[in-house]
C-alpha positions as CSV (number, residue, x, y, z in Angstrom):
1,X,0.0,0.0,0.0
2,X,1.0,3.6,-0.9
3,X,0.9,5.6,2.3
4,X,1.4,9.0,0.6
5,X,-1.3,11.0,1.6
6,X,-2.4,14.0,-1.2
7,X,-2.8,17.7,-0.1
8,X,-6.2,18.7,-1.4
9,X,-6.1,22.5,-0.3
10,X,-3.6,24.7,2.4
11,X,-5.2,27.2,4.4
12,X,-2.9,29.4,6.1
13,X,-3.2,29.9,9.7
14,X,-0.6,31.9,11.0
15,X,2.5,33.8,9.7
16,X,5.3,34.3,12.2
17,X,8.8,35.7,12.3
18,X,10.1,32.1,13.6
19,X,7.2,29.7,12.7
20,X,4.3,29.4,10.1
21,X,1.3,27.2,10.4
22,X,-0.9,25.7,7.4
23,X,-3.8,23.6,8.0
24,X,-3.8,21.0,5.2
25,X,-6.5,19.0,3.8
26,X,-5.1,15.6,2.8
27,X,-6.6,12.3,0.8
28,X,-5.7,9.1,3.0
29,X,-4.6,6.4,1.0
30,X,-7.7,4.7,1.7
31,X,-9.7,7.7,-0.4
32,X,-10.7,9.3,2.9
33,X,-9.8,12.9,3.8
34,X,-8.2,14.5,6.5
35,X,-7.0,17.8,8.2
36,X,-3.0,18.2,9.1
37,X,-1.6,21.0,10.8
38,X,1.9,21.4,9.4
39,X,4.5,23.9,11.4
40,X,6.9,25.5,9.0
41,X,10.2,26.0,10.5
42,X,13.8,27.2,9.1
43,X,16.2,24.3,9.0
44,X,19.0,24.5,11.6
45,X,22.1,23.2,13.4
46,X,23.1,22.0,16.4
47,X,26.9,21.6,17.8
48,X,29.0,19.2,20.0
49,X,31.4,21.7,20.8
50,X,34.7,20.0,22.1
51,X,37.2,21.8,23.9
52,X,41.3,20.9,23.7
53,X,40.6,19.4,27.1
54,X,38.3,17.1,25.6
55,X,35.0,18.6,27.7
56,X,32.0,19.8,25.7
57,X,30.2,23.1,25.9
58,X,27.2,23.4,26.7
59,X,24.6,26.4,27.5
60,X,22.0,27.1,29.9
61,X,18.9,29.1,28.8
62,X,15.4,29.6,29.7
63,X,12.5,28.7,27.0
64,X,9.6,30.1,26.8
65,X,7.5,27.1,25.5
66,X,8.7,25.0,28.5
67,X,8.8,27.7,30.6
68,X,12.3,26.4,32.2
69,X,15.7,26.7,32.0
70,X,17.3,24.1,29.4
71,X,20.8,23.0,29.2
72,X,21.6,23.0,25.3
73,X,24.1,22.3,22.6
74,X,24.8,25.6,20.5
75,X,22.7,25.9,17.7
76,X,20.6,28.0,15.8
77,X,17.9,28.7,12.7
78,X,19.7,28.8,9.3
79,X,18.8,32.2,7.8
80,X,19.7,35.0,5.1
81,X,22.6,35.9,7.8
82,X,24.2,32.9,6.4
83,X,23.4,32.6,2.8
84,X,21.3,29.6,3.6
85,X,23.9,27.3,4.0
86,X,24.4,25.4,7.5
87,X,28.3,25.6,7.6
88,X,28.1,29.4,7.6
89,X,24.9,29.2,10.5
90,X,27.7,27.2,12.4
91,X,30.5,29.7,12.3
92,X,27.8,32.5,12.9
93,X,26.3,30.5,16.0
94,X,29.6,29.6,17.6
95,X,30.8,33.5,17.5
96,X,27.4,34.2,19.0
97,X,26.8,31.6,21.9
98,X,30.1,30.7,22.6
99,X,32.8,33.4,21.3
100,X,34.9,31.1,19.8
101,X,36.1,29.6,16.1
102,X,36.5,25.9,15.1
103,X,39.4,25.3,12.9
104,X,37.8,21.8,12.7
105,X,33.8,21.3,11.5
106,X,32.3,18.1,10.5
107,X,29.6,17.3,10.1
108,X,28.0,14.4,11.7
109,X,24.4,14.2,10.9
110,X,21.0,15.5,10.1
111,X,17.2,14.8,11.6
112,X,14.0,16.2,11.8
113,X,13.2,17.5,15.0
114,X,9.6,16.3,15.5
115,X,8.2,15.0,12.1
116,X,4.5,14.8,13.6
117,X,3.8,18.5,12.5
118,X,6.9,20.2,11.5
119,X,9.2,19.9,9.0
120,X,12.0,21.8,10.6
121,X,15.3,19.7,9.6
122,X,18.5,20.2,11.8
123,X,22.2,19.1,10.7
124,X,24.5,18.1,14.1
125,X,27.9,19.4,13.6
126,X,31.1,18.6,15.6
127,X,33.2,21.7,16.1
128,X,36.5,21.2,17.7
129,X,40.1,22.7,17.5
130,X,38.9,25.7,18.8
131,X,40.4,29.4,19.7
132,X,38.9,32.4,20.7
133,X,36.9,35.2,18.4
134,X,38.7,38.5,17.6
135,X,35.4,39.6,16.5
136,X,32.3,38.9,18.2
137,X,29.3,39.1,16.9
138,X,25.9,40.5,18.6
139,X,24.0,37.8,20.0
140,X,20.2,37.5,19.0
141,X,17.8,40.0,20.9
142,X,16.6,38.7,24.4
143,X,19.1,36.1,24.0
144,X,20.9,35.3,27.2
145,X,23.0,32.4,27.8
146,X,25.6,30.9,30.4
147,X,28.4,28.5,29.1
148,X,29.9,25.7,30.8
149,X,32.4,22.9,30.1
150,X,31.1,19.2,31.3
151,X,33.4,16.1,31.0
152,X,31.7,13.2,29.2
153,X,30.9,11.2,32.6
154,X,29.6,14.5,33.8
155,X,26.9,14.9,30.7
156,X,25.9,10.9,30.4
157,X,25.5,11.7,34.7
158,X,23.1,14.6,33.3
159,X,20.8,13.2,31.1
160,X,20.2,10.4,33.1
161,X,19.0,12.6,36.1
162,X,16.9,14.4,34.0
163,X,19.0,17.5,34.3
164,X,19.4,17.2,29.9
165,X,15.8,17.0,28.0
166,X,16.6,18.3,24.9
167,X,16.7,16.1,22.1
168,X,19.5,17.3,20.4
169,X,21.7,17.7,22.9
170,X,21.1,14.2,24.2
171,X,21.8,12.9,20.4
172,X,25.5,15.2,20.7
173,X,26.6,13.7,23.8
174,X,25.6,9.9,22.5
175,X,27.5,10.5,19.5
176,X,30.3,11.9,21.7
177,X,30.0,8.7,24.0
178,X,29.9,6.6,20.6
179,X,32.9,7.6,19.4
180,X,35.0,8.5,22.2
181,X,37.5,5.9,22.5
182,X,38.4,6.4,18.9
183,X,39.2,9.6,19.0
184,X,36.6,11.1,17.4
């Protein structure tokens, strides 16, 4: 069975500086229609930061839609800032949230954050090698962060208390756990 479902119509719901929402009408693949409410989101990165000491960075901030503090990997919306591209968001989004430069960025992967209702897509970078700005650059507006170095032990210790809930963040420090003994 073909489980594509067909958009009939798109009515627009909202129109947002970060976010846009459609309400989709859809044929099922059984001939039956449907409704879908569809976020659309800029893609974006995330990035394990790893320091010469071999500890990664990682920042506390408070969100909104949680209304609590979450401890994060960098990352950040791809936008015009960066001529669309997602290596340029991570040079841009390291300068911002942490004030430094990675002579070494690979990346490591790419996911959709929650393909239920959005299609926001985010590519995981590694960024290591890494030496302070000369130039920083203006962080977003309202944006307010602190950075701190945790060892490996001390961010596997983290999520399993509870203390790390984001998904991204917990996907860095697995891949950091994965490939740890070989160097990375």
């Amino acid at each position: 069975m073909d489980l594509e479902e067909k958009v009939l119509g798109v009515e627009p719901k909202y129109d947002g500086s970060i976010i846009n929402v459609k309400k989709q009408t859809v044929e099922l693949p059984n001939g039956e229609t449907s409704t879908r409410d569809v976020v659309h989101h800029s893609n974006a990165v995330g990035i394990l930061v790893l320091t010469k000491n071999n500890k990664m960075l990682l920042e506390t901030q408070w969100r909104a839609p949680v209304a609590k503090e979450t401890i994060e990997i960098p990352a950040g919306k791809v936008d015009s800032r960066d001529h669309g591209t997602a290596l340029d968001t991570v040079v841009r989004e390291l300068n911002e949230e942490t004030r430094y430069k990675a002579n070494n960025i690979k990346r490591i992967t790419g996911f959709y954050s929650s393909v239920g209702f959005c299609d926001e897509y985010m590519d995981l970078y590694l960024a290591t090698d890494l030496e302070p700005v000369q130039d920083e650059l203006p962080r977003d507006q309202g944006e307010y962060l602190r950075i701190k170095e945790y060892s490996l032990d001390e961010a596997m210790a983290m999520i399993e208390s509870g203390e790390i809930e984001d998904a991204k963040t917990i996907t860095a420090i697995y891949y950091w756990k994965l490939h740890d003994k070989i160097g990375l």
